[in-house]
C-alpha positions as CSV (number, residue, x, y, z in Angstrom):
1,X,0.0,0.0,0.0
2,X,2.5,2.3,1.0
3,X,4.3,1.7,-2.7
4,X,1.3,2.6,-4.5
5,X,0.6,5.8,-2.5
6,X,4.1,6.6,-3.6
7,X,3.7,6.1,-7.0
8,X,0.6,8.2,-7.2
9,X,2.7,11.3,-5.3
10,X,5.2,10.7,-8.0
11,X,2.4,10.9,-10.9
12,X,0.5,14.0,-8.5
13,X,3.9,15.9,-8.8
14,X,4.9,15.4,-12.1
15,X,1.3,16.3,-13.7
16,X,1.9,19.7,-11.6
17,X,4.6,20.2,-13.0
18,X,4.1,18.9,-17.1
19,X,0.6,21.5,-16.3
20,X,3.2,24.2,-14.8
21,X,5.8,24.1,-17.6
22,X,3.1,23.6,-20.7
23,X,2.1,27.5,-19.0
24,X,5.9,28.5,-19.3
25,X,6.1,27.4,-22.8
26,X,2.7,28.2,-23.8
27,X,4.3,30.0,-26.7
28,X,5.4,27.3,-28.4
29,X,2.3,25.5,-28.2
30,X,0.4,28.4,-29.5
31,X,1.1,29.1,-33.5
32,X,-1.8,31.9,-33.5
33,X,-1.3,34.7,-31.7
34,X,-3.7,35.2,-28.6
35,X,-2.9,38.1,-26.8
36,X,-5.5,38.3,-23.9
37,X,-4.5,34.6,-23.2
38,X,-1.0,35.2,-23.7
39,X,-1.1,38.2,-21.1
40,X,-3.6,36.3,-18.5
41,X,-0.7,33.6,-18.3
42,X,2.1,35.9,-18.4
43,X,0.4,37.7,-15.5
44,X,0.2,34.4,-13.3
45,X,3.7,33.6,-13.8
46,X,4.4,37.4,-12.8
47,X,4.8,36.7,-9.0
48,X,7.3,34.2,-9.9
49,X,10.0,35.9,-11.6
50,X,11.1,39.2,-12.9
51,X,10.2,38.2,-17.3
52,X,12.9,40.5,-19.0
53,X,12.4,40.1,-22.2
54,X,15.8,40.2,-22.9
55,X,16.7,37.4,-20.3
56,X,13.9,35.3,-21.6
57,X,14.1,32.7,-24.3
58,X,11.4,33.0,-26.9
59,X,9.2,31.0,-29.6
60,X,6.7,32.5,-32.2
61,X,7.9,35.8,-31.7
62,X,6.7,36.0,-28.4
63,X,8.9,35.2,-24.7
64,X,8.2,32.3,-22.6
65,X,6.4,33.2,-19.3
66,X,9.8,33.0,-17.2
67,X,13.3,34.5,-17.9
68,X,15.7,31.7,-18.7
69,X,17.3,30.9,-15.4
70,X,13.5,30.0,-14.2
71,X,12.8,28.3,-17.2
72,X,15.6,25.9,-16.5
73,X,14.7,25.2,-12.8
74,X,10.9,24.6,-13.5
75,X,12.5,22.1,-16.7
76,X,14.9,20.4,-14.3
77,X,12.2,19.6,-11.5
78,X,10.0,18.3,-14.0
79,X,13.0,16.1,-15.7
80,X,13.8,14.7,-12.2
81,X,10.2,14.2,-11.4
82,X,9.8,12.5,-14.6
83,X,13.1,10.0,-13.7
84,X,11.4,9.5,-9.8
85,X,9.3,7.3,-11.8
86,X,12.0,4.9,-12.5
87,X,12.4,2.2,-9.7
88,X,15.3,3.6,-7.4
89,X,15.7,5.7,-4.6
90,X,17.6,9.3,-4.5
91,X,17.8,11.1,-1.2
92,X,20.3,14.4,-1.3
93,X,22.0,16.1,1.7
94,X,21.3,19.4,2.6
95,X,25.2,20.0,1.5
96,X,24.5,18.5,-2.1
97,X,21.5,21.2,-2.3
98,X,24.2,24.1,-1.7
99,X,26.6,22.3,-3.9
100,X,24.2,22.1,-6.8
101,X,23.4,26.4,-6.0
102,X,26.9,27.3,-6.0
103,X,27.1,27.1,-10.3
104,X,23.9,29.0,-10.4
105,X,25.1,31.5,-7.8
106,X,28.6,32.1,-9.6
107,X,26.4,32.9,-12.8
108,X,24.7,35.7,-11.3
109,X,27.6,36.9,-9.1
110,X,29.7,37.3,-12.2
111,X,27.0,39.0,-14.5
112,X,26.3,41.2,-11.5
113,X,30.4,41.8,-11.4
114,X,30.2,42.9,-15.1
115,X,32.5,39.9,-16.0
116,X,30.6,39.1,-18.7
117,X,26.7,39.1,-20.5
118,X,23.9,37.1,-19.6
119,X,23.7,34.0,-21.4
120,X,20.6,32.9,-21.5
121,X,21.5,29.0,-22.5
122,X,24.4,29.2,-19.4
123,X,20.9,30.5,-16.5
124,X,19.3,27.8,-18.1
125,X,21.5,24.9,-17.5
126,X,22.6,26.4,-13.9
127,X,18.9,26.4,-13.3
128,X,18.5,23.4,-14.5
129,X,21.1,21.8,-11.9
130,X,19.3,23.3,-9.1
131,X,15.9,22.8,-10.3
132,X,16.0,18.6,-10.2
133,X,18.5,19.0,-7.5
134,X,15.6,21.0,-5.2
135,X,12.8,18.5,-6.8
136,X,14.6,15.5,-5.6
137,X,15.4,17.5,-2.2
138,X,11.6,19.0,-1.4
139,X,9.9,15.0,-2.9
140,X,12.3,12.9,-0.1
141,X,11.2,15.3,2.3
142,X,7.5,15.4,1.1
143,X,7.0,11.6,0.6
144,X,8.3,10.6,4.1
145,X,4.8,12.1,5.2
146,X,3.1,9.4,3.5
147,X,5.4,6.4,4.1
């Protein structure tokens, strides 16, 4: 029993996140322009992060919901949420959580420095780093309430 209520927290939290990053990708998905709709979910995603446009990746001539960084955090969780599904146990350390901030953190330390541009493809794979790394982090926490 206690396997099965698993699996279906593995299936709740990766349908919450496949809904969350269809939003952030919308775009893509979209090949007619729909302004009101593309507004409505660009205001939901507002709270979330900043949306530069120039930090943001884009598709159809129009920005995905979140700037880049975001983009590849929410991608990462749902990756790792998609290979919880496979039959083996991760657990990580509070100390593997910083380690897998510090690559993201150096990023925005240096483009804060002036050392060099944002790169939009180097946010996204930092972000994607500490996206699955948090995911696997916040589930093992999560799914020892239901074990």
């Amino acid at each position: 029993m206690q396997k099965k209520n698993i699996f279906y927290l593995k299936i709740f939290f990766l349908a919450g996140l496949l809904v969350w990053n269809l939003g952030i990708f919308s775009p893509c998905l979209n090949s007619k322009s729909n302004l009101f709709t593309y507004h409505l979910i660009k205001f939901i995603y507002s709270p979330v992060c900043h949306q530069k446009i120039e930090r943001s990746f884009s598709c159809n001539h129009f920005q995905l919901m979140v700037c880049a960084r975001c983009s590849g955090i929410y991608f990462g969780a749902m990756i790792a949420a998609l290979l919880n599904l496979l039959p083996v146990s991760v657990t990580i350390s509070k100390r593997f959580l910083f380690y897998a901030a510090i690559p993201m953190l150096i990023d925005i330390i240096l483009i804060n420095s002036g050392v060099y541009e944002y790169i939009k493809v180097i946010s996204f794979i930092t972000g994607n780093i500490f996206g699955a790394t948090v995911f696997i982090f916040i589930f093992d926490i999560v799914k020892d309430y239901f074990v």
